[in-house]
C-alpha positions in Angstrom: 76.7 70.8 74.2 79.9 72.2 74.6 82.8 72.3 72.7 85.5 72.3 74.8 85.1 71.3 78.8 85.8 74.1 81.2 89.4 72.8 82.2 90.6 73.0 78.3 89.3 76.7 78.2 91.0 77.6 81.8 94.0 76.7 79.8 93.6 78.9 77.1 92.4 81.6 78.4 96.1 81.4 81.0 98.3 80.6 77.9 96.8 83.7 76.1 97.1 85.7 79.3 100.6 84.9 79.7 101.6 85.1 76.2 100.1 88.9 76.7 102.3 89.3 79.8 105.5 88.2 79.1 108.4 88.8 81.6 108.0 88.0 85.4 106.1 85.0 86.5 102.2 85.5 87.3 100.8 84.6 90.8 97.5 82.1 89.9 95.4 85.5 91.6 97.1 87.8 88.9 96.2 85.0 85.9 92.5 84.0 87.7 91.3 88.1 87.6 93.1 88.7 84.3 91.1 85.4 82.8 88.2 85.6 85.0 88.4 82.0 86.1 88.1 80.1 89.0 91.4 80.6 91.4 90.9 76.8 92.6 90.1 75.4 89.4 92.5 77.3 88.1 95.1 75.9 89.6 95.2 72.3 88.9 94.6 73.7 85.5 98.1 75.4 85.7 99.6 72.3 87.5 99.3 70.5 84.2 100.4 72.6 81.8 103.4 73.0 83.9 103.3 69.1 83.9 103.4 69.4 79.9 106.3 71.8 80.0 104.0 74.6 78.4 104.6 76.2 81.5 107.2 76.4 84.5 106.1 77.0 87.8 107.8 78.8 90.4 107.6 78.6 94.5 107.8 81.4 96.7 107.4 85.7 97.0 108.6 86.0 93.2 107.5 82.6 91.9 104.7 82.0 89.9 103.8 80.2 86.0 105.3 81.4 83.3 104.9 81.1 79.3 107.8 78.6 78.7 106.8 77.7 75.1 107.0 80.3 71.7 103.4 81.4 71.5 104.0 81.8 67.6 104.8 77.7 67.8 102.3 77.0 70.8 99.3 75.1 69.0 95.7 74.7 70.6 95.3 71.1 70.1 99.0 70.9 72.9 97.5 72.6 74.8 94.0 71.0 74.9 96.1 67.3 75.6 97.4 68.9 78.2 94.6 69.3 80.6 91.6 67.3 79.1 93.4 64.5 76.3 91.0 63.6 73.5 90.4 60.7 72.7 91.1 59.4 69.0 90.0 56.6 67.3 93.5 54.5 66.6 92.3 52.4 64.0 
C-alpha cells in the first residue's frame, strides 16, 4: 500500500524542483525531465498547486510555474491538500 498517491508525489517532487531552480519560470517539459514524471499528469498536478497559490503559472514563450511560496515556510502536509485533500476525522 502506498503512502502517498502518485498525484501528491508529482507535487513534491515539482515543489522541490522548483525550490532547486529558483529564478525564471519552468516549462512543465523542464519540471517533468528534471522530476521524471509524467508531462500529462503532470500538468493538472501543477494546475492545482497554482490553484492553491503554491505556485503561479505563466502563459506564453517565457511563461511557465514558478515557486511562489518560502520553501523554508512551505510544509508537506499544504502541499499534499493541495492536489489529493486527506480526509480527517472532524469529530
Amino acid at each position: 500500500m502506498k503512502l502517498l498517491s502518485d498525484a501528491s508525489e508529482y507535487a513534491l517532487r515539482a515543489v522541490v524542483w522548483l525550490a532547486q531552480n529558483p529564478g525564471q519560470p519552468l516549462k512543465v517539459r523542464e519540471i517533468a525531465e528534471g522530476t521524471k514524471s509524467a508531462p500529462g499528469y503532470l500538468v493538472k498536478v501543477l494546475q492545482s498547486l497554482a490553484k492553491a497559490d503554491i505556485l503561479s503559472a505563466q502563459r506564453g514563450s517565457q511563461g511557465g510555474y514558478k515557486l511562489e511560496r518560502d520553501p523554508e515556510t512551505l510544509t508537506i502536509l499544504e502541499v499534499v491538500n493541495a492536489v489529493d485533500p486527506i480526509e480527517r476525522i472532524e469529530t
